[in-house]
C-alpha positions in Angstrom: 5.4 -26.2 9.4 6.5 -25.3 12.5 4.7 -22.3 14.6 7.8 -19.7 14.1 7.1 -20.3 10.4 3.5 -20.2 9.9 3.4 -16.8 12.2 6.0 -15.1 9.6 4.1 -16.5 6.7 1.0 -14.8 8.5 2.4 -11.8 8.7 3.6 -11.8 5.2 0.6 -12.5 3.8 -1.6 -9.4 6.0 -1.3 -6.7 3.3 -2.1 -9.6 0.3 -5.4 -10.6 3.1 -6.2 -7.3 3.7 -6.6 -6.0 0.3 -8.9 -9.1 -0.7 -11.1 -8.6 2.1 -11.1 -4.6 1.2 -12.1 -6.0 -2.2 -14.8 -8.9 -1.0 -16.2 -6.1 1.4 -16.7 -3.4 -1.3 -18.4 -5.5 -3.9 -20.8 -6.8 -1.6 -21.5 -2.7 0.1 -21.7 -1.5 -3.5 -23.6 -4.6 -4.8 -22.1 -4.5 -8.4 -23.9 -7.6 -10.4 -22.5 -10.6 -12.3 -24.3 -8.8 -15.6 -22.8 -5.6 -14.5 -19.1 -7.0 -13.6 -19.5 -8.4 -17.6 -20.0 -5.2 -19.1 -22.6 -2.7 -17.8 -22.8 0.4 -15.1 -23.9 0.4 -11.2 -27.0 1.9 -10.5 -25.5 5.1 -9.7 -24.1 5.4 -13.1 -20.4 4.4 -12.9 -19.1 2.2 -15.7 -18.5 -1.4 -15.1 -16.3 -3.6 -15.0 -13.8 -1.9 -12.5 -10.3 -1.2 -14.4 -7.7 -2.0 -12.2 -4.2 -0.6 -11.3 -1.2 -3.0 -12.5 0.8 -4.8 -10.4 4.0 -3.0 -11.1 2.3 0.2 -9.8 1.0 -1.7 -6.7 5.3 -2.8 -6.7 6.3 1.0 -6.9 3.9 1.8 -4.5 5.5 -0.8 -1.7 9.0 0.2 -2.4 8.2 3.1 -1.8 6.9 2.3 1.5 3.7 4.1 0.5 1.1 1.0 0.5 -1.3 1.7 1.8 -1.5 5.3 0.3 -2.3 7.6 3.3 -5.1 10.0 2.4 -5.9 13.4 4.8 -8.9 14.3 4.7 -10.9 17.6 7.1 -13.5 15.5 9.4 -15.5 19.3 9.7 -15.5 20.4 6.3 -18.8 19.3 4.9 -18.8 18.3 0.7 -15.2 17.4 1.0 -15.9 14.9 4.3 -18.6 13.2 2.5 -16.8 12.1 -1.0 -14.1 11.3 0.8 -15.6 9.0 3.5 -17.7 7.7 1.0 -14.8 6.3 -1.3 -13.2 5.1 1.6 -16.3 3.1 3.3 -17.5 2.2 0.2 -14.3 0.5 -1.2 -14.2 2.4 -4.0 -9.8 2.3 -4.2 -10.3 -1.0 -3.0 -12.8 -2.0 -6.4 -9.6 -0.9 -8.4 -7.0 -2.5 -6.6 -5.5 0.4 -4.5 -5.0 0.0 -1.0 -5.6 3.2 0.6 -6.0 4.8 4.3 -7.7 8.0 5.4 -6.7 10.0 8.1 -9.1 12.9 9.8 -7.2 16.6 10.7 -9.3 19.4 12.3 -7.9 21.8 9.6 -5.9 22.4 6.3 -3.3 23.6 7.7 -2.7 20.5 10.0 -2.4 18.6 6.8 -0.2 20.5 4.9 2.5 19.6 7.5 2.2 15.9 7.1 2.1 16.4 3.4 5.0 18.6 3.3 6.9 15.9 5.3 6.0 13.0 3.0 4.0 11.1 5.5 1.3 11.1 3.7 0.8 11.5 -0.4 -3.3 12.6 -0.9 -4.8 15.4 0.6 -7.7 17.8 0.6 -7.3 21.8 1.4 -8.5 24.9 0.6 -7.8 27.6 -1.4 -5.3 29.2 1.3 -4.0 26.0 2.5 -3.3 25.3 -1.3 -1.6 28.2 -2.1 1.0 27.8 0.8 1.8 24.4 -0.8 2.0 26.1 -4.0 4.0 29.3 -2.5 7.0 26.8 -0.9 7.0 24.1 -4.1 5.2 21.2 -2.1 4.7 18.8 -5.1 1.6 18.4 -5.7 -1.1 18.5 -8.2 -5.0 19.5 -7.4 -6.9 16.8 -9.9 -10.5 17.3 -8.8 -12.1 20.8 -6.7 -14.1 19.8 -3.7 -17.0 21.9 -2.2 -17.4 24.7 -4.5 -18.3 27.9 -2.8 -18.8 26.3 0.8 -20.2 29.0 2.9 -18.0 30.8 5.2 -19.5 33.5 7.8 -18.9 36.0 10.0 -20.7 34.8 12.6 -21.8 37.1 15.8 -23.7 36.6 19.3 -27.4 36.8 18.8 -27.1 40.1 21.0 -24.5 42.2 19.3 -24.8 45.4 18.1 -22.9 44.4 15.0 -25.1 44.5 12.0 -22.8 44.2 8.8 -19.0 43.8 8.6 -18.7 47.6 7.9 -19.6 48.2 11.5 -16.2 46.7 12.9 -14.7 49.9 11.2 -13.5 52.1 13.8 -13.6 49.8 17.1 -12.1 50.8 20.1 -10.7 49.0 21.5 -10.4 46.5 18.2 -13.0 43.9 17.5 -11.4 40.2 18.4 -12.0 38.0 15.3 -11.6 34.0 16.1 -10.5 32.0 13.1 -8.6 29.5 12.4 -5.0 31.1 11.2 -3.8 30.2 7.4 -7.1 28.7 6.9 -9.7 29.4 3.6 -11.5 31.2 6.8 -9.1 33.6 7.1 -8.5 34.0 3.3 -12.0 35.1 3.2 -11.9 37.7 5.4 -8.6 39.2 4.8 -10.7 39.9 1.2 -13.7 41.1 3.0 -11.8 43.3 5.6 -9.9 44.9 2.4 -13.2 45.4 0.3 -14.8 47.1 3.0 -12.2 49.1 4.3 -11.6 46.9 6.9 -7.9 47.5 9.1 -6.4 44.4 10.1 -4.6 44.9 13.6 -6.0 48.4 13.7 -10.1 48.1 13.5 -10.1 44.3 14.3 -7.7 41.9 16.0 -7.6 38.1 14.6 -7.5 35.1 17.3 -6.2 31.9 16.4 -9.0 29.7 17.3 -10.8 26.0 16.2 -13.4 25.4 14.8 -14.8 23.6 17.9 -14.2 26.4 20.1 -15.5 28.7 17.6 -19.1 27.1 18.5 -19.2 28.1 21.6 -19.0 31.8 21.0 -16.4 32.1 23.5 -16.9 35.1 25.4 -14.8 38.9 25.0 -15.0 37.9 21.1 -16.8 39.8 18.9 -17.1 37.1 15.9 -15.6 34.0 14.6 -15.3 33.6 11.3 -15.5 29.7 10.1 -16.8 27.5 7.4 -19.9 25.2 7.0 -21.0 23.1 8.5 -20.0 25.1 11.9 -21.8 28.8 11.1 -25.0 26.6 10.0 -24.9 25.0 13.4 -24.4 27.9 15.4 -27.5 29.3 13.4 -30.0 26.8 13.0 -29.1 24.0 16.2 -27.0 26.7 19.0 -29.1 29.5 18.0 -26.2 31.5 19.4 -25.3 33.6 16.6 -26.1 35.5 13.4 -24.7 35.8 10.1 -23.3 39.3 9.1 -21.2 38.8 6.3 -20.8 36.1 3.9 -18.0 34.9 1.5 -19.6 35.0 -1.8 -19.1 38.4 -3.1 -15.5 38.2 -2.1 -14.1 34.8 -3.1 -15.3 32.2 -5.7 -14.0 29.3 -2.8 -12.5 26.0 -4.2 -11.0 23.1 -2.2 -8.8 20.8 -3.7 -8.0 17.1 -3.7 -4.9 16.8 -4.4 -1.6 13.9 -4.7 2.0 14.1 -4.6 3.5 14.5 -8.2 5.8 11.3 -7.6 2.2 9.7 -8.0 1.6 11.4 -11.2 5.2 10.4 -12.4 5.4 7.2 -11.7 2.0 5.1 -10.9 -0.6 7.6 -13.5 -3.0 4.4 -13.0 -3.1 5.0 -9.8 -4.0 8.7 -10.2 -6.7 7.6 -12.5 -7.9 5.4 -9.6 -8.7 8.3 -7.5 -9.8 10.5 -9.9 -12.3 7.8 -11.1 -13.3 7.0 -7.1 -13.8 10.5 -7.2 -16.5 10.7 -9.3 -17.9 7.3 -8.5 -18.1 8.6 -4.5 -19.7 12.2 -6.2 -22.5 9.8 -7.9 -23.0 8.1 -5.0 -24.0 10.4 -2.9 -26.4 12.0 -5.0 -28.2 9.0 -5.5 -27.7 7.9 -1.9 -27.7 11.0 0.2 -29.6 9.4 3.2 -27.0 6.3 3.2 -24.4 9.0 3.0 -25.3 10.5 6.0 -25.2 6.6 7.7 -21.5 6.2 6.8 -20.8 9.6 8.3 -22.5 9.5 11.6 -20.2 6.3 12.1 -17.3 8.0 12.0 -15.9 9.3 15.3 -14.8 12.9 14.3 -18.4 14.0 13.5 -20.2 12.2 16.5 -21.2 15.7 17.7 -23.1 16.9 14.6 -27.0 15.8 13.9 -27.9 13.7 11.2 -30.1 16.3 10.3 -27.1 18.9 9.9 -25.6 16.1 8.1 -28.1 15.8 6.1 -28.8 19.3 4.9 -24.6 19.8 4.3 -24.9 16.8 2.0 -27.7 18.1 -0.4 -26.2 21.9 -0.3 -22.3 20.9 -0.8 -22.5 17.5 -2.7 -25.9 17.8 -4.6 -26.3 21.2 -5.3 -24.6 21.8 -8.0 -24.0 19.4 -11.5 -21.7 16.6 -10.6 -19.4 18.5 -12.9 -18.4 20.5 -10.6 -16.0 18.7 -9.6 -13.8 19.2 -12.8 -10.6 21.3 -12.0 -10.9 24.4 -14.0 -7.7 25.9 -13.2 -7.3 28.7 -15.1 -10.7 30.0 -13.6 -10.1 29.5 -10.0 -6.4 31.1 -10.7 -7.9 34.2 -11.6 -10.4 34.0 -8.7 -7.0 33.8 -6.0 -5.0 36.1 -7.8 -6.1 39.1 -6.0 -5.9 37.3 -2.1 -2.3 36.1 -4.0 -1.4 39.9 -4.2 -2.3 40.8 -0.7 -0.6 37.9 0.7 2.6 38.7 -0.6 1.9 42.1 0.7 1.4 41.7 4.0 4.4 39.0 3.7 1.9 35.9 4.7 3.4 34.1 1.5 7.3 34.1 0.4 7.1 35.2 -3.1 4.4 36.6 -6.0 1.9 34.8 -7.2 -0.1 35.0 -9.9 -3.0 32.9 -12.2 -0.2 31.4 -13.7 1.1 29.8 -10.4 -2.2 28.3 -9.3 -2.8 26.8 -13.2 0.5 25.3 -13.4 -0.5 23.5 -9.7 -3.9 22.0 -11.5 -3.5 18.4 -13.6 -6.9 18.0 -15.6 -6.1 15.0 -17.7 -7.1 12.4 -15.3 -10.4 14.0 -14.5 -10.9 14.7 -18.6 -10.6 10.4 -18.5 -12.9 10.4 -16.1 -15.2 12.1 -17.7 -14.7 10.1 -21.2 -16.0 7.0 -19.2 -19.0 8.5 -18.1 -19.8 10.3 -21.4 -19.7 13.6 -19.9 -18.9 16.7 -21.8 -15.9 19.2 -20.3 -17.9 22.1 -19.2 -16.5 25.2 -20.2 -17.1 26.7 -16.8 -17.9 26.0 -13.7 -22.0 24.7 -13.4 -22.8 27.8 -10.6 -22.2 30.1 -13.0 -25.3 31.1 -15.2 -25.1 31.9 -18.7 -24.4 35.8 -19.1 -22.6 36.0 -15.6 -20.9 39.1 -15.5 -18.7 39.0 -13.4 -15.1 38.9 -13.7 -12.9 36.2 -12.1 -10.3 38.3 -10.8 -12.3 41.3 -10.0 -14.2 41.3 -6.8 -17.0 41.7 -5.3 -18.8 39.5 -7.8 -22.1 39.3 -9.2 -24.7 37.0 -7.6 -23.8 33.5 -8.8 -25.7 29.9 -7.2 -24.8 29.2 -3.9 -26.1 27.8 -0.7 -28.0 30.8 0.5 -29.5 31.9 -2.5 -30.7 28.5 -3.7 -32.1 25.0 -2.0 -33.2 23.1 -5.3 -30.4 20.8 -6.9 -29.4 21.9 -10.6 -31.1 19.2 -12.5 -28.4 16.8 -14.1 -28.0 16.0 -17.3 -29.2 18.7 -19.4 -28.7 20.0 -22.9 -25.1 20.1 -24.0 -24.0 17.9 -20.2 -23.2 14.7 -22.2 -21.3 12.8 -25.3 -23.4 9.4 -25.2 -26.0 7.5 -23.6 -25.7 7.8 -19.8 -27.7 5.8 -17.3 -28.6 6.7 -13.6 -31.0 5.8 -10.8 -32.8 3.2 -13.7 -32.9 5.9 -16.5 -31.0 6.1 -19.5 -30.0 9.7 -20.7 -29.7 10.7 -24.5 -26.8 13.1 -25.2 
């Protein structure tokens, strides 16, 4: 073989080596036994062996010119950065035969335009990012919800005079608001500004800014209003700001992971793959929050943030609430954005009405429903924050207290009654339905 030859062969063969070392690499990280590759589970509780895509889906998939799938993911958005970083540097795609990249953006937004353009076919994005999507017929489909009710803040100097968001009422000149524009930020505090009487462009004036800058506290800004873990830090590490105002009385927050419908169409194993990942990255963490925290700190996007901060975002988005959380409930969290959906269209930040309907129709729940059939977990009825008797009414704000980061620290204690269909075994115990 001459040299010409055995460099093409080389290069022919990269993607074939590439997803055999992803393989080799992931079974050793995730240390998945000979007794458990027969017939078994992993320590954390996933079901083994590994089912794996079939070829002709892997053959779609490079006709396509979408092998490796490119995933987006938010570097600062804490829940959604640790699954996903998780299933990446813990091979989970690569256990089922699915070669898969992730890319880091600073915001949902900033994904949305490489999913709109068909660079890339899995993404992650909150509730307003989502609902643009939905508004201009991007197709996609939301198969698992990521960080439940992540905290987002008003956040103001240490020193100001502002003591509650119902002080910006009436400032002259108008209060300067940094956010990050078309954000679930902003979605929050459209809601807020609206419940509390709250003038847009008249009381306060929003300023397009990232969440990097936000940190700072820039100065001639009143408040920034961002998501965790960014008011946390300012809190607890800066100490250069205060919480006035938070998002859970005015929006029941959901992010989304989501994949071009063509994936759902044409390669459903696939689908299943990162539904399943999903769960099996969800387990992992709670078992391994610590080692969590150690993939994270690797990568380059969150050099900046303490593995302490780390830390806490982990056990408050990841391991808070039931692992069942992650189950797409869509008809719930339609009703929840139906009211931000009216004053969208309102103030013409959207092109056309949307309703439940529209967010329900965007939600596919089979794959996650098989997910859960592997793990003998029961479909809850409603999402796990929510305690028996709530209240409150999804599309009628402000809510009712419900579990959230500020008002609770301990993890809901998984399984209980009524949580699962058959045995289940994790961390070394074996749970009875």
């Amino acid at each position: 073989m001459n040299k010409g030859e055995s460099m093409r062969r080389s290069v022919l063969l990269s993607p074939m080596r590439r997803q055999l070392i992803a393989t080799v690499a992931a079974a050793m990280l995730l240390g998945v036994t000979g007794a458990q590759a027969a017939g078994g589970a992993t320590e954390w509780g996933w079901p083994t062996p590994y089912e794996k895509v079939s070829d002709e889906s892997v053959k779609w998939l490079k006709n396509k010119g979408w092998w490796p799938i490119q995933v987006a993911f938010q570097a600062p958005w804490s829940g959604q950065n640790t699954v996903n970083i998780v299933m990446n540097r813990m091979g989970l795609l690569a256990q089922r035969g699915v070669d898969a990249k992730w890319t880091a953006f600073a915001s949902g937004p900033a994904i949305n335009e490489v999913l709109i353009s068909g660079r890339y076919q899995v993404g992650n994005g909150g509730n307003f990012p989502f609902t643009t999507l939905v508004d201009r017929n991007i197709p996609v489909k939301a198969i698992a919800i990521v960080s439940p009710n992540l905290l987002h803040a008003l956040v103001v100097p240490k020193d100001s005079p502002i003591k509650s968001i119902k002080d910006l009422k009436g400032q002259k000149p108008p209060a300067t608001i940094g956010l990050v524009t078309g954000s679930s930020a902003e979605f929050y505090f459209q809601m807020s500004a609206q419940i509390n009487g709250i003038k847009i462009g008249e009381d306060v004036i929003l300023k397009n800014m990232p969440p990097g800058e936000q940190m700072s506290m820039p100065r001639g800004i009143t408040g920034v209003v961002s998501w965790d873990p960014s008011p946390t830090m300012m809190v607890e590490e800066r100490k250069n700001g205060r919480i006035v105002d938070s998002i859970f009385p005015y929006n029941i927050y959901e992010g989304q992971f989501y994949l071009r419908n063509e994936l759902i169409d044409n390669v459903p194993d696939v689908v299943q793959a990162f539904s399943d990942a999903f769960a099996e990255a969800t387990l992992w963490t709670r078992l391994n929050p610590e080692k969590a925290v150690a993939l994270m700190v690797e990568d380059p996007n969150l050099k900046n943030y303490s593995k302490e901060i780390l830390l806490q975002q982990v056990k408050a988005y990841n391991n808070l609430y039931k692992p069942t959380h992650i189950f797409p409930h869509g008809e719930f969290y339609g009703k929840v954005n139906e009211p931000i959906f009216k004053w969208l269209f309102a103030a013409n930040r959207i092109t056309r009405p949307l309703g439940a309907a529209d967010f329900t129709a965007a939600v596919d729940d089979r794959f996650m429903r098989k997910t859960f059939g592997k793990l003998g977990w029961a479909i809850p009825k409603e999402p796990p924050f929510l305690a028996p008797g709530w209240t409150g009414k999804p599309d009628q704000p402000p809510y009712p207290d419900y579990l959230n980061v500020l008002n609770s620290k301990d993890p809901q204690p998984f399984p209980g009654m009524g949580d699962l269909t058959m045995p289940w075994t994790f961390g070394g115990r074996t749970h009875q339905p």
